[in-house]
N, C-alpha and C positions, 0 to 999 in steps of 0.2 A: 859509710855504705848506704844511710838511711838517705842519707841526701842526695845520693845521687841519681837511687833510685825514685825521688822526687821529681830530680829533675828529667830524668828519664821518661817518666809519664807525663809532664810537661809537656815536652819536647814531642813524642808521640801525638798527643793531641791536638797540638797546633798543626801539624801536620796532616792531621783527619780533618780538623776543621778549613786548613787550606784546599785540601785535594778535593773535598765533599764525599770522602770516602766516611767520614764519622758514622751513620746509621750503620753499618757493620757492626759494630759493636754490641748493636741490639738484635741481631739478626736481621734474614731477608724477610721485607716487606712484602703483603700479601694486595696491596691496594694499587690501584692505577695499572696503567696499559704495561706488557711487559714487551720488550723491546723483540721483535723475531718471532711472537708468539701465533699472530695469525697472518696471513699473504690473502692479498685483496686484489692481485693478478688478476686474476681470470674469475671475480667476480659478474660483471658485465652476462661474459661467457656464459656462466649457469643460471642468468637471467632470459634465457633466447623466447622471447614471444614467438608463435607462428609468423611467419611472414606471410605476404599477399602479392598477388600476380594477375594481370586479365588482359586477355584479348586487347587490339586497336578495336573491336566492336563486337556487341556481344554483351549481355548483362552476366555473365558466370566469371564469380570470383575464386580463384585457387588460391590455396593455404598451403603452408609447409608444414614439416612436422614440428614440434618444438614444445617447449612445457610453459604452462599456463599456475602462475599461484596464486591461491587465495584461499584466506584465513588459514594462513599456517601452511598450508598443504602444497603440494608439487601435484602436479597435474597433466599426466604425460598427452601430447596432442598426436594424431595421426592425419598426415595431410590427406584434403579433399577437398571438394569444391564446393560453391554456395552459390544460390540463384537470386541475383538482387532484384530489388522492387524498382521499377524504371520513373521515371521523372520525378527524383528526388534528390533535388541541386541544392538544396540552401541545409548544411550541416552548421550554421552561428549557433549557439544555444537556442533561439528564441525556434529556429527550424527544427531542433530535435524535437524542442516540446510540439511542436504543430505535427510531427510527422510525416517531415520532410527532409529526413533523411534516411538512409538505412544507415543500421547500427549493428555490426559484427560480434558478438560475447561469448564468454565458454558459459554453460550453467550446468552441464555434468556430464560426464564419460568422456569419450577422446576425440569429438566431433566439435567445430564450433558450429552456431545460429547466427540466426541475421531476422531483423523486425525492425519495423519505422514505427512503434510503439516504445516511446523510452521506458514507461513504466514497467513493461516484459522484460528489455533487456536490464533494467537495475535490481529487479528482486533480490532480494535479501539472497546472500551466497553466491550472485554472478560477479563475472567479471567484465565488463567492459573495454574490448579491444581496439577496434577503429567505426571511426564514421568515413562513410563510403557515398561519394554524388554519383546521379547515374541519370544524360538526358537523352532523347531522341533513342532510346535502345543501348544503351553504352555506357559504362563505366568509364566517366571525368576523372577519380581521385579519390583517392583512399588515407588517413591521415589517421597516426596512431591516436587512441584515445590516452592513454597514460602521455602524449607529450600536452596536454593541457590546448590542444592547437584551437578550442572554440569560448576559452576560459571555462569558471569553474561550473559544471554543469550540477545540478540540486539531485540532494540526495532523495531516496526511497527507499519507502517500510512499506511494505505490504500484509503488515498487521494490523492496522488502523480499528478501532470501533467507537462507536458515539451509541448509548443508552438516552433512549428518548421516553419522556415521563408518561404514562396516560394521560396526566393534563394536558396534555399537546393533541390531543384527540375530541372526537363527537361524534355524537348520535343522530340519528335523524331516523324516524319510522314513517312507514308506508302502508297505507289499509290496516293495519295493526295503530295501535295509540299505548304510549306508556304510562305505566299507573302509577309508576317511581322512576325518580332519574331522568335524566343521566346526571348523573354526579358522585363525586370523589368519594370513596368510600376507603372504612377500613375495614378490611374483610379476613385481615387477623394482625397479630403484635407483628409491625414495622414492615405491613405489609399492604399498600395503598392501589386502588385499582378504578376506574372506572366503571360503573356499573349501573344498568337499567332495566327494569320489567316489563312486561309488556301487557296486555291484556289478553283473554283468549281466543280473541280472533288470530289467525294467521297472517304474517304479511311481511314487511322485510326493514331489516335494521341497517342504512349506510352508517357507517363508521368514515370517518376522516379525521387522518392526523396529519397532522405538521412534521414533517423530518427535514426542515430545513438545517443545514452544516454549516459551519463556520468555513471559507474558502479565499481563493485570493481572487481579483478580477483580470488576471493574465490567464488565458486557456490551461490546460492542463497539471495546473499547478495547484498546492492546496489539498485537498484531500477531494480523492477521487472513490468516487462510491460505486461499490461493485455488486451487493444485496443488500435486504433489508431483511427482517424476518419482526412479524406480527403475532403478539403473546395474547391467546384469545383462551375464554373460556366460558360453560354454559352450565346453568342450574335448574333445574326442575325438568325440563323436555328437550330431548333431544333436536337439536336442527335437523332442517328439510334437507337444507342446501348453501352451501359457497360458493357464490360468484367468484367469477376472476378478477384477481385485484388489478387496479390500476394505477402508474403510479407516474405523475404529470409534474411541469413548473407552471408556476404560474407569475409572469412577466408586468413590473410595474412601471409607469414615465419615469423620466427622469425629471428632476426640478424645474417645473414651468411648463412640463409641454399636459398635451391632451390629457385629461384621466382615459386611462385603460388597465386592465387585468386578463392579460391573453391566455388562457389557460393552452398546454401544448406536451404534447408525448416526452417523457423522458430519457423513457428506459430502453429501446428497442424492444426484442421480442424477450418475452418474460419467462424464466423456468422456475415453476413450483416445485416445492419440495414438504409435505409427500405429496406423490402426484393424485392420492385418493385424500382429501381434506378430512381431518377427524371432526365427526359431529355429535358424538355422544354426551351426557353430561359429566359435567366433572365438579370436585370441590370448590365452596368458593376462595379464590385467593389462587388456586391452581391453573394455569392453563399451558394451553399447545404452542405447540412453534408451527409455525406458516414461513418457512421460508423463500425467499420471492429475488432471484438471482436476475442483474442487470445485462441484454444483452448488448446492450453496450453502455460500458462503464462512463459514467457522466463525472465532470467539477461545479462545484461552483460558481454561477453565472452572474454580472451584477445584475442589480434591479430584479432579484428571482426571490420565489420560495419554491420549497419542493414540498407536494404533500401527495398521499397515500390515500386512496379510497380502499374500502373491502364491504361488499353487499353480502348479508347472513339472512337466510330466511329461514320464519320461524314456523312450527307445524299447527300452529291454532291449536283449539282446543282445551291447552291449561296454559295458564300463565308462562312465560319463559324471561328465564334472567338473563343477560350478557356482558361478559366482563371484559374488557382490555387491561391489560396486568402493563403494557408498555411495548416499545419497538427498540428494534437494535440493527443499526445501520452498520457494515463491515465495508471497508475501501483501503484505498491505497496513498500514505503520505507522501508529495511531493516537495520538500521544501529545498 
């Protein structure tokens, strides 16, 4: 009996081992794809981007309704229409970075945008729908972005910041003369600033720093600078006054040719922040933010530096200290 029930589970086993039914024996397996488990039908389907529509002429582009995802999320659209920017024919990559194209995106609620500014339309949490040419008043052609139709176009962060040393800065006084400084101070534990006195006549301190960026020499690419903000502070007497800052490149030859140094506007028109400058004194080591918003956000140019003036005048009378504690550049990465 004993053998035969030997041969019995033999026999069984060869049989699992032919059929590939053997694992049974251990029970069912929890690993790998299970066969009927999920349907990919009508996946596509629950993919439907807005579609797009326009006139023989006419720059107004129509949308359908349809859902938009990003990071995770479903994103229901409500069709409507969009008014495109006209003579913007060249959508290659090298035309989106120039802005010369319009660029269609969702970046929130159930509307899409349109801008010939790539870095608007890629901030952080949009989504990029199509690039759209448009000449003589008309809408050419509209081409999805998700099908790759201009190759791979560079990503964006729009959190960018570069910390710029006070040694990247100077003094320079006017009718006033300095009795100390300017130079690198420490004006407490690990905490290093620039700093200069003045005498007691009244008169005026330029400051200039250096915020030159690391950049690429292709337009729009690289880190794009959108504000600056200037860490000032003052000891013994209050300031009179703060000029407005000014914030300039200034352009070198290239290998061989003329010397020159063309200094030339950077920033467009400038917004302060706060719009009334603090001039009281403060601790040394402690200063204010001067924040100084780009109206129009600049890259990296070759043969450039960028540098920052700011004019402080002082109220005569008693001596006055001035400190630059450093600058902090805020833009936007294009790589």
């Amino acid at each position: 009996m004993k053998s035969f029930k030997k041969i019995l589970i033999l026999a069984v086993s060869f049989w699992l081992l032919a059929t590939g039914n053997w694992p049974l024996l251990f029970g069912q397996g929890t690993a790998g794809p299970v066969a009927g488990g999920t349907a990919y039908g009508n996946l596509e389907v629950g993919f439907t981007i807005p579609g797009v529509s326009w006139a023989a002429t006419g720059l107004t582009l129509t949308y359908t309704s349809g859902t938009v995802y990003q990071s995770g999320k479903s994103n229901a659209i409500t069709g409507s229409t969009l008014s495109l920017t006209d003579s913007k024919a060249t959508c290659t990559q090298a035309g989106i970075q120039a802005a010369s194209c319009n660029i269609v995106y969702w970046a929130s609620g159930t509307g899409l945008s349109n801008t010939t500014t790539y870095a608007t339309a890629a901030a952080a949490g949009n989504r990029l729908l199509y690039f759209c040419t448009t000449t003589g008043g008309n809408i050419t052609g509209c081409a999805p972005a998700s099908l790759d139709i201009v190759g791979p176009v560079p990503a964006s962060y729009a959190d960018g910041a570069l910390f710029i040393s006070p040694a990247n800065c100077w003094m320079t006084p006017t009718t006033t003369a300095f009795t100390a400084g300017p130079a690198l101070v420490r004006a407490a534990a690990n905490n290093q600033v620039l700093s200069a006195t003045t005498n007691t006549t009244g008169g005026t301190i330029a400051v200039t720093c250096d915020i030159s960026f690391e950049g690429r020499t292709t337009a729009n690419l690289g880190f794009i600078a959108t504000d600056v903000s200037i860490f000032y502070g003052v000891q013994t007497t209050n300031l009179s006054s703060i000029a407005a800052a000014t914030v300039t490149t200034v352009t070198y030859p290239s290998a061989g040719g003329s010397a020159s140094g063309t200094v030339a506007n950077a920033d467009g028109t400038l917004t302060v922040t706060p719009g009334t400058l603090q001039k009281n004194t403060t601790t040394s080591g402690q200063c204010y933010n001067e924040n100084i918003a780009f109206g129009t956000p600049f890259s990296y140019t070759d043969l450039t530096k960028v540098t920052l003036d700011q004019v402080f005048t002082t109220a005569g009378t008693t001596a006055t200290t001035l400190q630059i504690c450093g600058l902090l550049v805020h833009g936007t990465w294009v790589q």
